[in-house]
N, C-alpha and C positions, 0 to 999 in steps of 0.2 A: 612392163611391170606396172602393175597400177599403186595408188598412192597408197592404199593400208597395208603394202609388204614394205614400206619404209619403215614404218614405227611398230615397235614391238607389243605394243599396248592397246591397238588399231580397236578392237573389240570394247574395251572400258569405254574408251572415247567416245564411242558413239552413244554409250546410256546416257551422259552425262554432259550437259548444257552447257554450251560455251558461256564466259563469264561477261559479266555485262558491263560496259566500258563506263556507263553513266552511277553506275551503284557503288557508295562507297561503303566498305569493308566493312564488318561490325565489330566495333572495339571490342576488348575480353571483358571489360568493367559492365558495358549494357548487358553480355550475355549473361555473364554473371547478375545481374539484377532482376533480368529474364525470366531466369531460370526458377522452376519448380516443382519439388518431386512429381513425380506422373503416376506412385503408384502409392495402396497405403502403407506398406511397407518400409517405401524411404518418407513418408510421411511419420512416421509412428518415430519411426529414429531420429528424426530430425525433432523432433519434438522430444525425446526421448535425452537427447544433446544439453538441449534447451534448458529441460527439469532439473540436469544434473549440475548444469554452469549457478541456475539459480539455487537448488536447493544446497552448495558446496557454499553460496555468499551467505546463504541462511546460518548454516551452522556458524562460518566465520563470524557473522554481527551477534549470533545468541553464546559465544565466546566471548565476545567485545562485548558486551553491553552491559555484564553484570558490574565491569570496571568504572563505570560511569558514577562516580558520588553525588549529582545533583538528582537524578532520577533515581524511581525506583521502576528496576526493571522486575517484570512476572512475565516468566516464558507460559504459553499457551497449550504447551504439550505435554500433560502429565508424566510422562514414561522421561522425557527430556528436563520434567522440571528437578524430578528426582536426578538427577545425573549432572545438574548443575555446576557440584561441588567437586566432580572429577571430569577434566576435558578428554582426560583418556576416553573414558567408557563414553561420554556425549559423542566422539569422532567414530569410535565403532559404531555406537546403536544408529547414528546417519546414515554413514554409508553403507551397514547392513540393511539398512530401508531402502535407502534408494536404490541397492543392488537388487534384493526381492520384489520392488515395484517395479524396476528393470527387466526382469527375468520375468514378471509375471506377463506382460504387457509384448515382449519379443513372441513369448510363447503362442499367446493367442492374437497376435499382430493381424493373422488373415481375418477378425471377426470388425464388424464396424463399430459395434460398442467398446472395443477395444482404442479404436482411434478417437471416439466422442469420449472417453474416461484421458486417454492422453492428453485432449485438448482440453479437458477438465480442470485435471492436474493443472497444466502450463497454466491456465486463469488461476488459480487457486497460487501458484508458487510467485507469481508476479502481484496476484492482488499482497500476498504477505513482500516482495518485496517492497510497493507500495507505503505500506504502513514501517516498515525499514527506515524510509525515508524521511516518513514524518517522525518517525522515533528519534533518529538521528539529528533532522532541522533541531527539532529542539537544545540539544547540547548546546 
C-alpha cells in the first residue's frame, strides 16, 4: 500500500504547502487592518456605512444645538432650517435623505462616478462633522 491510501484527503494535500516552521501566524487584529474592499461595490458600501454613522451624528448635534443659550445656532440646510421647530419631521426628512441617497448610489454602484460622488459625500459629511467640533469647543 503506498502512503496516499492512508489519508482520506491524500489529493487536497498535495495542492497545498506545507506550513512553514519559521513563520509566525497572523494575528486576526493585522488582518483585520489589512484588509480592504477589492471591489467597488464593497467599496461604495463601506462608504455608504460611513455617510450614515456620520450623517445619523449630524442630525443628533442639529437637535442639540438649538439647546445651547450662549450661541446662536443657524442650521445651513434650508429644508432642515424650516423643520427646526419639530424633531419629528427633522428625523424623517434625514433619514428619508439619506435612504434616497442610499438607494440612489447602491443602484448605480457599478458606475465609477458613482464611487467618486461616494467618496465626495464622505469628505463633505466629515468636513461638516469638523466644524461639529469647533461649534461644539466653543460651549
Amino acid at each position: 500500500m503506498s502512503e496516499d491510501n492512508h489519508r482520506p484527503d491524500a489529493e487536497s494535500s498535495r495542492n497545498t504547502p506545507p506550513p512553514d516552521p519559521g513563520k509566525k501566524p497572523d494575528s486576526k487584529l493585522i488582518n483585520l487592518l489589512s484588509w480592504r474592499p477589492a471591489n467597488r461595490t464593497s467599496r461604495i458600501l463601506l462608504l455608504l456605512v460611513l455617510i450614515w454613522i456620520v450623517g445619523l451624528a449630524d442630525l443628533g448635534l442639529t437637535l442639540l444645538a438649538p439647546q445651547n443659550p450662549d450661541t446662536e445656532f443657524v442650521e445651513g440646510n434650508p429644508i432642515a432650517a424650516a423643520m427646526l421647530h419639530s424633531p419629528d419631521k427633522l428625523i424623517v426628512f434625514k433619514i428619508i435623505a439619506l435612504t434616497l441617497a442610499s438607494a440612489i448610489f447602491i443602484v448605480l454602484r457599478r458606475h465609477r462616478l458613482t464611487e467618486i460622488a461616494c467618496w465626495a459625500m464622505c469628505i463633505v459629511h466629515f468636513a461638516l462633522a469638523l466644524l461639529w467640533r469647533v461649534y461644539f469647543y466653543q460651549w
